[in-house]
Backbone as CSV, one residue per row, in Angstrom:
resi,resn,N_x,N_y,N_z,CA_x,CA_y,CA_z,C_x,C_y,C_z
1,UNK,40.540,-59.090,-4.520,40.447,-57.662,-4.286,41.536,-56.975,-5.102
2,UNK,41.294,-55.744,-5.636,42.055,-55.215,-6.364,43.181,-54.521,-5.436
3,UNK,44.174,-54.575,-6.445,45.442,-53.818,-5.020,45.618,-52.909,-4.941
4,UNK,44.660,-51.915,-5.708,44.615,-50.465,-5.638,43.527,-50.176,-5.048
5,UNK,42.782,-50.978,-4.458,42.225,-50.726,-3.294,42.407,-51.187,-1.126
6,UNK,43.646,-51.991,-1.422,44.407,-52.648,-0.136,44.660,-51.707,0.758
7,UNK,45.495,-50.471,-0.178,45.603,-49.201,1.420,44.218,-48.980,1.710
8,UNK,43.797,-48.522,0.970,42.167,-48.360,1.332,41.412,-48.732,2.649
9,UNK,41.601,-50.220,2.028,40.721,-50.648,2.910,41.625,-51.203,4.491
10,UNK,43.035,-51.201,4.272,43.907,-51.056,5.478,43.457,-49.804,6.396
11,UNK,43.314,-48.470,5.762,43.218,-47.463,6.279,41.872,-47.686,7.066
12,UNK,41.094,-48.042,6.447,39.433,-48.238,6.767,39.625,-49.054,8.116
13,UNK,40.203,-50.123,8.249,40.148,-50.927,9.465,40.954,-50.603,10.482
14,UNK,41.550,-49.717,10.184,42.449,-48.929,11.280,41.607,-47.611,11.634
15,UNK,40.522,-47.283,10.793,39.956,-46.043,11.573,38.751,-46.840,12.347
16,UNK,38.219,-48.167,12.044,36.969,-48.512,12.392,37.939,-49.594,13.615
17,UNK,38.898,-50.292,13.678,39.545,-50.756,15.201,39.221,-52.068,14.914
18,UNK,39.054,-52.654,13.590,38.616,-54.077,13.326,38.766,-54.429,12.324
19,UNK,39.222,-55.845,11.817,39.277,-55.829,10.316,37.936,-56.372,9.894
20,UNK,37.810,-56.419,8.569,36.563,-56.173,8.067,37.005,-57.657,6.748
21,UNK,35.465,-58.224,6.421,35.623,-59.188,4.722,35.095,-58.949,3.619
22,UNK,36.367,-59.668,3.067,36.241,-58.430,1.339,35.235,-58.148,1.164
23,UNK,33.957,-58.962,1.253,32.521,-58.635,1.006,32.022,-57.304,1.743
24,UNK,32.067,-57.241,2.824,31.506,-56.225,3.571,32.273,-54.933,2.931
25,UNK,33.760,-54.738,2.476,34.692,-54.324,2.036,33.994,-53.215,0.550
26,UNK,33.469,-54.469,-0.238,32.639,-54.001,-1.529,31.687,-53.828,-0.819
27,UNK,30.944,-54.066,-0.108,29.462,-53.363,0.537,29.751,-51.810,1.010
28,UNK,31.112,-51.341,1.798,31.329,-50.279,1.898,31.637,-49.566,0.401
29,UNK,32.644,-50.180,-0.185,32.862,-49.455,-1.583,31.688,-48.787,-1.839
30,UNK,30.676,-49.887,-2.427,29.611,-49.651,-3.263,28.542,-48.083,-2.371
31,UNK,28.804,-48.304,-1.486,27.819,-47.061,-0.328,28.718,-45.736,-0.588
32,UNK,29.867,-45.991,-0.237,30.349,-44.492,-0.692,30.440,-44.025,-2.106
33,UNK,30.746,-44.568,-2.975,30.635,-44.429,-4.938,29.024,-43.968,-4.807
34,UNK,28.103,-44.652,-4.237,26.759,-43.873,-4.450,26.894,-42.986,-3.862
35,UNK,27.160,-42.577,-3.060,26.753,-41.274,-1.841,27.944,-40.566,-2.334
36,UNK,29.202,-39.985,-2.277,30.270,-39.430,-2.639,30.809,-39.464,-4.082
37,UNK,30.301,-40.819,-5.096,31.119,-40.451,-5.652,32.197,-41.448,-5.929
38,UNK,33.085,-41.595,-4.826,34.521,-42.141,-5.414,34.862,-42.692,-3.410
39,UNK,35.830,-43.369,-3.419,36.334,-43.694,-2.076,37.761,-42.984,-2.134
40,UNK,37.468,-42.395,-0.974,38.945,-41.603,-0.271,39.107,-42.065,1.103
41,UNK,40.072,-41.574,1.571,40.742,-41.490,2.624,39.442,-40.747,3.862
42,UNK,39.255,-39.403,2.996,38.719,-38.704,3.856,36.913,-39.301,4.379
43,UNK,36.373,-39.618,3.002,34.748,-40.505,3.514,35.359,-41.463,4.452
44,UNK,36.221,-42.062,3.797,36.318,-43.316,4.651,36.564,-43.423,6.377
45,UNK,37.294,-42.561,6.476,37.397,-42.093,7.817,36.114,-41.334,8.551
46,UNK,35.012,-40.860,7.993,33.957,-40.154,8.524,33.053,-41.466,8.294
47,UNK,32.879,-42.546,7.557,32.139,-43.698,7.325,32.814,-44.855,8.862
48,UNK,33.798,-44.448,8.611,34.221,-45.880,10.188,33.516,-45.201,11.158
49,UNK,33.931,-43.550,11.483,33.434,-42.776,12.615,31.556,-43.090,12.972
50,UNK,31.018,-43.389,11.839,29.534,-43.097,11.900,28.912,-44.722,11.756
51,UNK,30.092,-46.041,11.544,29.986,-47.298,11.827,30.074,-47.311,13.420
52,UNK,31.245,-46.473,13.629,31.723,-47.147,15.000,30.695,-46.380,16.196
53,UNK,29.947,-45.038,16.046,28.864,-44.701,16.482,27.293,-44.994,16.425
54,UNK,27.131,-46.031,15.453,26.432,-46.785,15.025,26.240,-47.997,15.071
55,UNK,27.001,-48.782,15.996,27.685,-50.382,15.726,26.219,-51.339,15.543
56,UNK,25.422,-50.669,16.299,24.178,-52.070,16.315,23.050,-51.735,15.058
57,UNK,23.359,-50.862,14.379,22.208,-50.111,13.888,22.262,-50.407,12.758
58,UNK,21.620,-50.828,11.967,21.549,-50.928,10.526,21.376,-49.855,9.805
59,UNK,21.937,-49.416,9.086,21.661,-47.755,8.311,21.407,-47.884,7.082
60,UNK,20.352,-47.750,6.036,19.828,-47.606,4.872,20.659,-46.908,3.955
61,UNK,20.911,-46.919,2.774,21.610,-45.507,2.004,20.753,-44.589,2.448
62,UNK,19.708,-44.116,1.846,19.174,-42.869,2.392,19.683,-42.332,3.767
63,UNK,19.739,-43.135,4.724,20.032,-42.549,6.116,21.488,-42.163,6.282
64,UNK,21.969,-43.057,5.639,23.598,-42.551,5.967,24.083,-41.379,4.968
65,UNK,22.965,-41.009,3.904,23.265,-39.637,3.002,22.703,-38.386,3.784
66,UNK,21.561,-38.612,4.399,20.986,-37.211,5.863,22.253,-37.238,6.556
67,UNK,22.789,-38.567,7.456,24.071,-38.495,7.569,25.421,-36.925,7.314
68,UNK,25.887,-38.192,5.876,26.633,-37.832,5.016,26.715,-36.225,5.330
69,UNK,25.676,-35.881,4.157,25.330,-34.160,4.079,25.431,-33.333,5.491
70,UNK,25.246,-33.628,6.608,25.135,-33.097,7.834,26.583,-32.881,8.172
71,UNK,27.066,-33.847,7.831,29.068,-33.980,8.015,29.449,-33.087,7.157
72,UNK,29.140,-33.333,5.454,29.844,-32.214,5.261,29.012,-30.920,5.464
73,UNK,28.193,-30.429,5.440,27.978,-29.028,6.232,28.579,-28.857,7.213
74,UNK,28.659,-29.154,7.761,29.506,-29.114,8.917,31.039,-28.730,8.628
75,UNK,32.068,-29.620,7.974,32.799,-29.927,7.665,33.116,-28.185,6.263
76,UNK,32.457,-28.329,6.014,32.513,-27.477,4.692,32.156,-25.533,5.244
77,UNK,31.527,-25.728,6.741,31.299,-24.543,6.953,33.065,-23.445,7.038
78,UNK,32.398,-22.135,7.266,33.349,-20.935,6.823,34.093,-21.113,7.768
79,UNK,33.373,-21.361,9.314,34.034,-20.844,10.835,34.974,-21.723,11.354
80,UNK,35.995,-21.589,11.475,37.429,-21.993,12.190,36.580,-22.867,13.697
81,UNK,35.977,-21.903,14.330,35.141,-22.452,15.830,33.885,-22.220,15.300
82,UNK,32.998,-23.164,15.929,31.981,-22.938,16.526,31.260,-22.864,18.282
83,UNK,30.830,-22.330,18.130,30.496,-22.366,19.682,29.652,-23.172,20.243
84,UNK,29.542,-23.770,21.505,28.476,-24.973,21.884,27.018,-24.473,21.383
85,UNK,26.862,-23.558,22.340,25.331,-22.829,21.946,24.888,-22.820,20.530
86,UNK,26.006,-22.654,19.689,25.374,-22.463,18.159,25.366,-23.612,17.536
87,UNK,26.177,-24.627,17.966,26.064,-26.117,17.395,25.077,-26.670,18.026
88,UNK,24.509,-27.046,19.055,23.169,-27.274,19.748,22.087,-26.563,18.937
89,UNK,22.278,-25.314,18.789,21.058,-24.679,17.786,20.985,-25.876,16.316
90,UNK,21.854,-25.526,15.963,21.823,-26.022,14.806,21.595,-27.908,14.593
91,UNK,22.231,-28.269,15.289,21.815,-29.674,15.310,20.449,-29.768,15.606
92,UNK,19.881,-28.900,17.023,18.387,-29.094,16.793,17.481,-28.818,15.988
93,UNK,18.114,-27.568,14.684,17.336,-27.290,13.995,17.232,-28.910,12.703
94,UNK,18.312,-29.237,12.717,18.728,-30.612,11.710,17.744,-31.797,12.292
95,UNK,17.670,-32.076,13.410,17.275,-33.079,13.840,15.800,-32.870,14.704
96,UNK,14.730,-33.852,14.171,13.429,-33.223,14.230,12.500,-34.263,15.528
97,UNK,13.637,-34.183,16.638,13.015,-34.720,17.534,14.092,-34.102,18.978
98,UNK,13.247,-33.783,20.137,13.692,-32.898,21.335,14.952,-33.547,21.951
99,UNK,16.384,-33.501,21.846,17.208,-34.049,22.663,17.382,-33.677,24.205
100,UNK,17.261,-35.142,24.435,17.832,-34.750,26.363,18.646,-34.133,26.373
101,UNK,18.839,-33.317,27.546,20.445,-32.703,27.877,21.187,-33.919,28.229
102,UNK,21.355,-34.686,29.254,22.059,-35.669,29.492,22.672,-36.260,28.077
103,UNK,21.863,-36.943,27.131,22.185,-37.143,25.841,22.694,-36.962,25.564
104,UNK,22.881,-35.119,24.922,23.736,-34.326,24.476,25.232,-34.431,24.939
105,UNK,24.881,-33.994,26.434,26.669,-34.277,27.126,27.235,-35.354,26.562
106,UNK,26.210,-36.643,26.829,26.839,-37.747,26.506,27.922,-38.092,25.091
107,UNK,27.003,-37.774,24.067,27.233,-37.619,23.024,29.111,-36.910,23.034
108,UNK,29.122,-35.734,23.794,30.444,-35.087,23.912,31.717,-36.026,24.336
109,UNK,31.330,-36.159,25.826,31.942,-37.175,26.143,32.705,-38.211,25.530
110,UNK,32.013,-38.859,24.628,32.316,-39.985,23.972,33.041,-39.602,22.562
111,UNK,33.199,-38.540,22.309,34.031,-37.913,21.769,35.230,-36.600,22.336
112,UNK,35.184,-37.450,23.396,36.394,-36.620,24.397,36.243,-35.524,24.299
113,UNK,35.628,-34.700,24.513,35.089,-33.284,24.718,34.089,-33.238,25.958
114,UNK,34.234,-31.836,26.655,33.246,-31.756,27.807,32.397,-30.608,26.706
115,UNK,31.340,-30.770,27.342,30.383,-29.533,26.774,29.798,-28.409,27.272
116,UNK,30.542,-27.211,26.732,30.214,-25.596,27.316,29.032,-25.052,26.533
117,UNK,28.678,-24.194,26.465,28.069,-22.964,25.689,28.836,-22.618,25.248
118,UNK,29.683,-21.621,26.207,30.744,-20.843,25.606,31.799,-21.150,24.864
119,UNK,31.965,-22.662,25.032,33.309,-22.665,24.566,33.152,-23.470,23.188
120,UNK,34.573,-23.361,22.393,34.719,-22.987,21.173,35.166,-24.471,20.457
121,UNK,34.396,-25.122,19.180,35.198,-26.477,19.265,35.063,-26.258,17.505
122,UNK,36.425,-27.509,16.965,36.499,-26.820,15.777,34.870,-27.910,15.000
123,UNK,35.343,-27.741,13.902,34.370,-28.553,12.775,34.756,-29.906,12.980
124,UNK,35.726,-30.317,12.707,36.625,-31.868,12.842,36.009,-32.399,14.393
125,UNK,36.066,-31.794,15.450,35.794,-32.123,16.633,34.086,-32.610,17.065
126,UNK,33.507,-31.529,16.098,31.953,-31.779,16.217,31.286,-33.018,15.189
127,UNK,32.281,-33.847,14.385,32.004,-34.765,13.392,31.342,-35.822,14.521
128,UNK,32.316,-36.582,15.431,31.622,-37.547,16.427,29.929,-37.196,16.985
129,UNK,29.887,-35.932,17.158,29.107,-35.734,17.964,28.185,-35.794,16.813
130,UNK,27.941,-35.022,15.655,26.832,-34.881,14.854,26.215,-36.761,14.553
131,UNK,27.567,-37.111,14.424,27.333,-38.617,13.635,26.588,-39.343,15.103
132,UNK,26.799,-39.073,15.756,25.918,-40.011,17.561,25.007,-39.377,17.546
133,UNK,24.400,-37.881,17.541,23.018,-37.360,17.055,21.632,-38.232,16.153
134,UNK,22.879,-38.559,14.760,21.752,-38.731,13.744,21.552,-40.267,14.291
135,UNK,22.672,-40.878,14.351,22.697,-42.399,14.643,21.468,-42.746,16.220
136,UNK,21.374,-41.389,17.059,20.386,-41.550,17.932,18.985,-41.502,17.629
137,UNK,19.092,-40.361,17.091,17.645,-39.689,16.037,17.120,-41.332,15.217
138,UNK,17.962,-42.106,14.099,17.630,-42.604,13.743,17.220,-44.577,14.545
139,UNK,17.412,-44.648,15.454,17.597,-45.213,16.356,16.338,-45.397,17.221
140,UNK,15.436,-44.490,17.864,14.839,-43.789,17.966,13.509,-43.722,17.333
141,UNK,13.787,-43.524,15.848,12.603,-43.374,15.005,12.088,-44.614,14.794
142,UNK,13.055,-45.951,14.721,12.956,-46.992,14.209,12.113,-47.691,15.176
143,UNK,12.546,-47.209,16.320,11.696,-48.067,17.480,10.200,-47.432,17.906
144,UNK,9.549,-47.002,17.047,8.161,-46.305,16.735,7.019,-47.709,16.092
């Protein structure tokens, strides 16, 4: 392994809570250079988040770029907050199958958040939740 990739992939197994082999290592490389581009700090940390919400699931490139793109919209939007009500809109408009409410909470939960309407959560906070959405959605579809 190259040693200008060691923090890297140190960082990577400290956001995903496991260490990982070199192989799987270049299997991640190679997924983010297609989808992003280049490996950072910052994919890499939204790639453990959407492994570690994902653990049993096998994810395709294609799927983890619907993914991807959903994070950064998200991520890339104008608003400081969003509000529950408008992130529920919007995820349902993203995702093309009816979520339970229970689900939904759940989804919060597990990203240490309770879930209001009213209340206000940033972009960074709603990353868990979008990434347990698609990882459900796709989850879901597979078992059709």
């Amino acid at each position: 392994m190259r040693e200008t990739t060691r923090p890297l992939k140190d960082f990577y197994e400290s956001k995903l809570g496991k260490p990982i082999s070199d192989s799987s290592w270049y299997r991640v490389c190679d997924c983010l250079r297609g989808t992003c581009g280049e490996v950072t700090k910052e994919n890499l940390e939204v790639y453990a988040k959407m492994r570690r919400a994902c653990a049993r699931l096998p994810i395709q490139l294609s799927e983890f770029i619907q993914i991807w793109e959903s994070v950064q919209t998200l991520k890339n939007s104008n608003s400081e907050a969003i509000v529950g009500s408008q992130f529920r809109k919007m995820l349902t408009r993203n995702i093309p199958s009816r979520i339970p409410d229970i689900t939904f909470y759940r989804w919060f939960i597990r990203a240490g958040l309770n879930f209001r309407k009213r209340n206000e959560y940033t972009p960074e906070q709603l990353i868990p939740v979008t990434v347990s959405a698609w990882c459900w959605y796709l989850r879901k579809s597979k078992e059709r």
